[in-house]
C-alpha positions in Angstrom: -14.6 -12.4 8.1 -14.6 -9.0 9.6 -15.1 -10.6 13.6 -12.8 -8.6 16.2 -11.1 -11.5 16.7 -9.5 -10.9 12.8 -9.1 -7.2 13.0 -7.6 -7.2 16.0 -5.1 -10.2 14.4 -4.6 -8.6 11.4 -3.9 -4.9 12.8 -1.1 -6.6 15.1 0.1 -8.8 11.9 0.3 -4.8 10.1 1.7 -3.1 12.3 4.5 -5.6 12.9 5.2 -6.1 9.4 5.3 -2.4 8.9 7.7 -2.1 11.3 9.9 -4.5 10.4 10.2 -3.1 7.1 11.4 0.3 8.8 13.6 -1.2 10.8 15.0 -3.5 8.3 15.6 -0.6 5.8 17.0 1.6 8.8 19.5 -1.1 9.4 20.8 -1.2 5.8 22.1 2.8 5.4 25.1 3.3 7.0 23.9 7.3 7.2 22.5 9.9 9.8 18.7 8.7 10.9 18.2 12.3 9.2 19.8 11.8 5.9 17.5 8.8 5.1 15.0 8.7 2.5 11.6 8.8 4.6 9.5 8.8 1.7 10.4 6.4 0.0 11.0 4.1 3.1 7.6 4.8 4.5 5.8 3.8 0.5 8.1 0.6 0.7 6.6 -0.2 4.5 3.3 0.6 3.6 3.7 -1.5 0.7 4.4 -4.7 3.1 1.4 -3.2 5.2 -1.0 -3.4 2.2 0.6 -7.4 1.4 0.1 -8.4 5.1 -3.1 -7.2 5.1 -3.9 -9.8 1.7 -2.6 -12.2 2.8 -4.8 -11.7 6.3 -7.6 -12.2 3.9 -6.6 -14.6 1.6 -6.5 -16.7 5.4 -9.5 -16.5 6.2 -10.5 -18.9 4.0 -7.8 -21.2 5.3 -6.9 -23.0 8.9 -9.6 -21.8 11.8 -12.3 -20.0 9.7 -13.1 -16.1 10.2 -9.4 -15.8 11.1 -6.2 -14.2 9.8 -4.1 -17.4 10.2 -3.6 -20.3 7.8 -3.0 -23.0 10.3 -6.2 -24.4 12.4 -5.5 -24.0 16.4 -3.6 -27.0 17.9 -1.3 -27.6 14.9 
C-alpha cells in the first residue's frame, strides 16, 4: 500500500483538496484577506486533508491495487 507510486498520488490528491478548501472558503467572505479567520479556515482544510487522505486508503483496496484510485486504469 505504501509504494511511491500511492504517496506520491495521495500527497497530490492532499494537497489539492487542501487547497481547494482554502480557496473555497476565501471565496465565500466578502472581507479583507486579513480580516479572515485563519484558524479556523486552516482546521476546516486540514480537516478535508485528513478525509482525502481516508479515502486514498480506503482505495487501495479498490480499482488498480496498491493505488489511491477506485477505478482500475483503462476505465
Amino acid at each position: 500500500m505504501f509504494t511511491l507510486v500511492f504517496i506520491q498520488s495521495t500527497a497530490e490528491r492532499v494537497v489539492r483538496t487542501v487547497a481547494q478548501t482554502l480557496l473555497a472558503l476565501i471565496g465565500t467572505n466578502v472581507v479583507a484577506v486579513t480580516d479572515l479567520d485563519w484558524p479556523q479556515m486552516l482546521a476546516a482544510a486540514a480537516t478535508s486533508g485528513v478525509v482525502a487522505f481516508l479515502t486514498c486508503v480506503v482505495a487501495t483496496g479498490v480499482g488498480d491495487k496498491g493505488t489511491p484510485s477506485f477505478l482500475a486504469e483503462g476505465e
